[in-house]
ZAMARGU-4260 file (C-alpha; in steps of 0.2 Angstrom, whole numbers, plus 5000, padded with zeros to 4 digits):
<rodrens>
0) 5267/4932/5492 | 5249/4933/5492 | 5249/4950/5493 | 5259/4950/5476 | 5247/4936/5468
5) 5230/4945/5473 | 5236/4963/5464 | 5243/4953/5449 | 5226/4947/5448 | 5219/4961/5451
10) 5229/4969/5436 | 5225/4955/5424 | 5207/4955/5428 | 5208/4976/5424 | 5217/4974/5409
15) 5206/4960/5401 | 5189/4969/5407 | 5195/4984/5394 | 5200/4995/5412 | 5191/5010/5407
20) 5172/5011/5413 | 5159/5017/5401 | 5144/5026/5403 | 5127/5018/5403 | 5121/5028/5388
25) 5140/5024/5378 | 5136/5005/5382 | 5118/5008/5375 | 5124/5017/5360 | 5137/5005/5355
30) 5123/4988/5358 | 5112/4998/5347 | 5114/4994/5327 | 5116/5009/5314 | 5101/5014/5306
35) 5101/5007/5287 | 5094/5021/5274 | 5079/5019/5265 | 5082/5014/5246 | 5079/5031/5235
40) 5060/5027/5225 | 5048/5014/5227 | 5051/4997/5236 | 5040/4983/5234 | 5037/4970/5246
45) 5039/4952/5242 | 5035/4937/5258 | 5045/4923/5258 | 5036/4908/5268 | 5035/4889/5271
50) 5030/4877/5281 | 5049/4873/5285 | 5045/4854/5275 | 5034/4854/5261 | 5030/4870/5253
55) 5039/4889/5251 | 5035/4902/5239 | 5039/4919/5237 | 5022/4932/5238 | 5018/4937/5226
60) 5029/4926/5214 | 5025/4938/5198 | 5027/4957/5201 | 5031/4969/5187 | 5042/4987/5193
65) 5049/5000/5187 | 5066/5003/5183 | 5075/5010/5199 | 5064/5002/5211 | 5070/4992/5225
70) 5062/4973/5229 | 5062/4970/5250 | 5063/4952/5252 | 5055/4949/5269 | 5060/4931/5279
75) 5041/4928/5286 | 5040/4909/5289 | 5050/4892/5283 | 5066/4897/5281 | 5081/4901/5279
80) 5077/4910/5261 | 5087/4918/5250 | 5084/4925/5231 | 5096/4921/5217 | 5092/4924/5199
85) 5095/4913/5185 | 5111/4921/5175 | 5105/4917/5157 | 5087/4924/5161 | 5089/4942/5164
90) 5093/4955/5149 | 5109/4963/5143 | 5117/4974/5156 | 5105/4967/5168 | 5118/4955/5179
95) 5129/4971/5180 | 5113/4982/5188 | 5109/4967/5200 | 5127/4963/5204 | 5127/4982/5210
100) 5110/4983/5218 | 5113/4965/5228 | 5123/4969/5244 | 5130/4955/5253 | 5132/4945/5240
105) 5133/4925/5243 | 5138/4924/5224 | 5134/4929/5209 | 5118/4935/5207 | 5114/4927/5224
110) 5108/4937/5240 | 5112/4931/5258 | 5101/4917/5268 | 5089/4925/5277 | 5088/4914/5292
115) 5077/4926/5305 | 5058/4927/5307 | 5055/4948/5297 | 5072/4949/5293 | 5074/4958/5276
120) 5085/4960/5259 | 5083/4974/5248 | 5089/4971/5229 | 5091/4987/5222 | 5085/4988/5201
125) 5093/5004/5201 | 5099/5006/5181 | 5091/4988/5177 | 5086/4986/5157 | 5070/4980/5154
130) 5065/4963/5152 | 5060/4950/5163 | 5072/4943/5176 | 5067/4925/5184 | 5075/4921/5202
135) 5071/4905/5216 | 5076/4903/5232 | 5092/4891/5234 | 5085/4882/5249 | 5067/4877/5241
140) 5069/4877/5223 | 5066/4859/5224 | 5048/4867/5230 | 5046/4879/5215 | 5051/4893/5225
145) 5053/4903/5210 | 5050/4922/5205 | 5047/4931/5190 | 5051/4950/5190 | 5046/4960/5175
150) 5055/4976/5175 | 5045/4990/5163
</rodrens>
């Protein structure tokens, strides 16, 4: 009887364990995210930061770019933060260019929350019309985190 209960232990505690070994370098691989490419052209930096209570901004908050250049939103302090832009604010056949240059998107025209300490989110402008597209931060647009983005 016990000898019966301690192999179908044994058994159960094989198959839930995956009951194949892997190597130290396979189990090193697999913990170890996929690279992301590098957006094609320029990329422009913008910090997003706060003090968590009072204030939060985007820096710089006015940037003008280029068609095809890519805007990293770096998390550096205060947040989470996120950057959406204003629907009615961006030229003709501009949504369309951010809808496809957002990854991730939380909604429309709305990038993911950006909840660690250098963690980034590209938006692609890839395509983008000229004009001038205005954004915020969900979180802190009660704090004026806005941004203004004049694509030339």
């Amino acid at each position: 009887m016990r000898f019966t209960l301690l192999t179908t232990l044994v058994a159960f505690t094989a198959v839930a364990c995956g009951g194949e070994k892997k190597s130290a370098a396979s189990q090193a691989e697999a913990a170890t995210p996929a690279p992301t490419a590098e957006p094609a052209g320029a990329v422009v930096e913008v910090k997003m930061t706060g003090n968590g209570t009072s204030q939060a901004s985007f820096e710089p908050n006015k940037l003008t770019i280029k068609t095809g250049t890519t805007v990293r939103f770096i998390n550096v302090s205060g947040g989470p933060h996120n950057v959406a832009f204003y629907g009615d604010s961006v030229p003709k056949g501009g949504a369309d260019a951010l809808k496809k240059g957002m990854p991730n998107p939380m909604g429309d025209l709305t990038g993911p929350f950006l909840t660690q300490p250098n963690e980034k989110y590209d938006v692609s402008f890839a395509g983008a019309p000229a004009g001038v597209y205005k954004g915020y931060c969900m979180p802190h647009v009660a704090l004026g985190m806005h941004i203004t983005i004049t694509v030339q």
